[in-house]
Legacy VTK file of the C-alpha trace (Angstrom):
# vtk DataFile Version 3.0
C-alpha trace
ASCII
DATASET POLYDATA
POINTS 141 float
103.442 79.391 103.806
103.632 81.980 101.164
103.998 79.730 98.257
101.627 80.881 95.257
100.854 77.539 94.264
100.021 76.232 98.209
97.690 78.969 98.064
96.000 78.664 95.251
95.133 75.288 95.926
93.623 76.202 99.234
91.495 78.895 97.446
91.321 76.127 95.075
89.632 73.494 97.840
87.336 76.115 99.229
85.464 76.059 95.755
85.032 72.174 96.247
81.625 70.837 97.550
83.303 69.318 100.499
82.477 70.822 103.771
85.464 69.433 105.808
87.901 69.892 103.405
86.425 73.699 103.176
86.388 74.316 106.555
90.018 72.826 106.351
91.579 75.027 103.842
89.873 78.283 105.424
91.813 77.306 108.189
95.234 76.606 106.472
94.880 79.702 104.731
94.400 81.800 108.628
97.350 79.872 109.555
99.248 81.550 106.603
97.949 84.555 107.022
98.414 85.333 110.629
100.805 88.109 110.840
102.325 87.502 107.722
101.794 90.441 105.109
103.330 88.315 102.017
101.054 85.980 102.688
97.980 88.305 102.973
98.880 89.894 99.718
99.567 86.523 98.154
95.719 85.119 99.396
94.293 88.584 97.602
96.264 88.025 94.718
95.029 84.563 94.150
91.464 85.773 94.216
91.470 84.566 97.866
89.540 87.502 99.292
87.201 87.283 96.859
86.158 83.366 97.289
86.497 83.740 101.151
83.717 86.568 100.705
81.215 84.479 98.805
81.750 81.369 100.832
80.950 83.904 103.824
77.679 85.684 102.636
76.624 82.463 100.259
72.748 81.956 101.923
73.234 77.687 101.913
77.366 77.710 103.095
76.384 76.115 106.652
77.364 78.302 109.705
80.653 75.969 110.492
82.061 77.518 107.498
81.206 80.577 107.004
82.914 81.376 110.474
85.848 80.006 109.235
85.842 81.918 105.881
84.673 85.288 108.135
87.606 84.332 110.177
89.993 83.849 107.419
89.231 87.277 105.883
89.827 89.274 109.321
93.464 87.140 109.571
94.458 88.068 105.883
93.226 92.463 106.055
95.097 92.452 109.718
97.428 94.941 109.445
97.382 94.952 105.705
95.168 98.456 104.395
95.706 96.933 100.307
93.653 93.662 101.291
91.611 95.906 103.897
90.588 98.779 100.584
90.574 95.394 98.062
87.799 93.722 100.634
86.119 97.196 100.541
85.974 96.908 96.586
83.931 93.702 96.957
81.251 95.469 98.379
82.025 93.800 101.573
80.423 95.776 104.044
77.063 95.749 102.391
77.090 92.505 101.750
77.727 91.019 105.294
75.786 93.553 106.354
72.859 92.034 104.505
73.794 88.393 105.785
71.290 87.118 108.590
72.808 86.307 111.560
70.752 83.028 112.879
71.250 84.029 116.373
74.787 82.916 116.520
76.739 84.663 119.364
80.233 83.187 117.515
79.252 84.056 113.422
77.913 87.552 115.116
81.045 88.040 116.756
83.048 87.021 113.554
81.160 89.449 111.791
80.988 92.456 114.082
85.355 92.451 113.994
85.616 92.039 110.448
82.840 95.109 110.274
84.134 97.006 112.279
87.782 96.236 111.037
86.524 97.178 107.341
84.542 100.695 108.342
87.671 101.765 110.679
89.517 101.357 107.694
87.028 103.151 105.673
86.962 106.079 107.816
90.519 106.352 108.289
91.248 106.378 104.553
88.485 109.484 104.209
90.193 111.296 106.483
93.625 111.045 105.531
92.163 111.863 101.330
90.464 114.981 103.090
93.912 115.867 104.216
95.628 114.850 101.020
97.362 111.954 102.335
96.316 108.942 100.872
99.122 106.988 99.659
98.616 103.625 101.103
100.222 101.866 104.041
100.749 98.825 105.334
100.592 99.758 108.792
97.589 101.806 108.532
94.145 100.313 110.442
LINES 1 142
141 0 1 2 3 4 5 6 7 8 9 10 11 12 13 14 15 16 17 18 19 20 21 22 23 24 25 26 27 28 29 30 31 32 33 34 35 36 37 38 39 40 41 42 43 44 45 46 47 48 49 50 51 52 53 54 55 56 57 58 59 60 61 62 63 64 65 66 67 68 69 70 71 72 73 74 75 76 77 78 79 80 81 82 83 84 85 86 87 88 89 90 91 92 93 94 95 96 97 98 99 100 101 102 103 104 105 106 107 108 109 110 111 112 113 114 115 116 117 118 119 120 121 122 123 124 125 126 127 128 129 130 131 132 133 134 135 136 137 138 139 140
């Protein structure tokens, strides 16, 4: 699925109050995402990233769904270093950083990859500015 208007209705049911049907469109939009760059880029482009990110770090989102909005984001910057530097512009890192974990082995899991996928990243894209190259790529980590 790579259709604009699919995926802006997903983004559009994870604002809902609806837990299930949150939960649900987290996972549609992982579905979409999974090694599919247009659809990464079209998730970011409909504010996906953005909404995924809130849900995520949001203190009362219940711990169901914010591993399925943690896992969403690490599907959609896979392999994609524009959604992986747009996640970074969120202040991502600090803010899951900040997020309590609640002794959850699977949220702490979810968490630690998309970290760890974000500061990789991060790193990477210092050292290839240091060196002057820092166009962007969309096989980059």
């Amino acid at each position: 699925m790579e259709n604009p208007a699919q995926i802006q209705s997903l983004i559009a049911e994870l604002q809902s109050n609806q837990l299930q049907n949150q939960a649900n469109a987290a996972k549609a939009l992982s579905s979409a995402a999974f090694n599919n760059v247009p659809a990464q880029n079209a998730i970011r482009e409909a504010n996906g990233l953005s909404v995924l990110l809130d849900l995520a770090v949001h203190p009362d989102t219940a711990n169901e769904l914010r591993e399925e909005a943690l896992w969403a984001l690490w599907v959609v910057i896979q392999n994609n270093a524009g959604n992986k530097q747009a996640l970074r512009n969120l202040d991502a890192i600090s803010r899951l950083e900040a997020l309590p974990l609640r002794n959850d082995p699977i949220l702490s899991g979810f968490m630690g990859s998309l970290l760890t996928e974000l500061q990789n990243a991060q790193v990477f894209h210092y050292a290839q500015s240091r060196q002057g190259n820092v166009g962007p790529s969309q096989n980059q980590p």
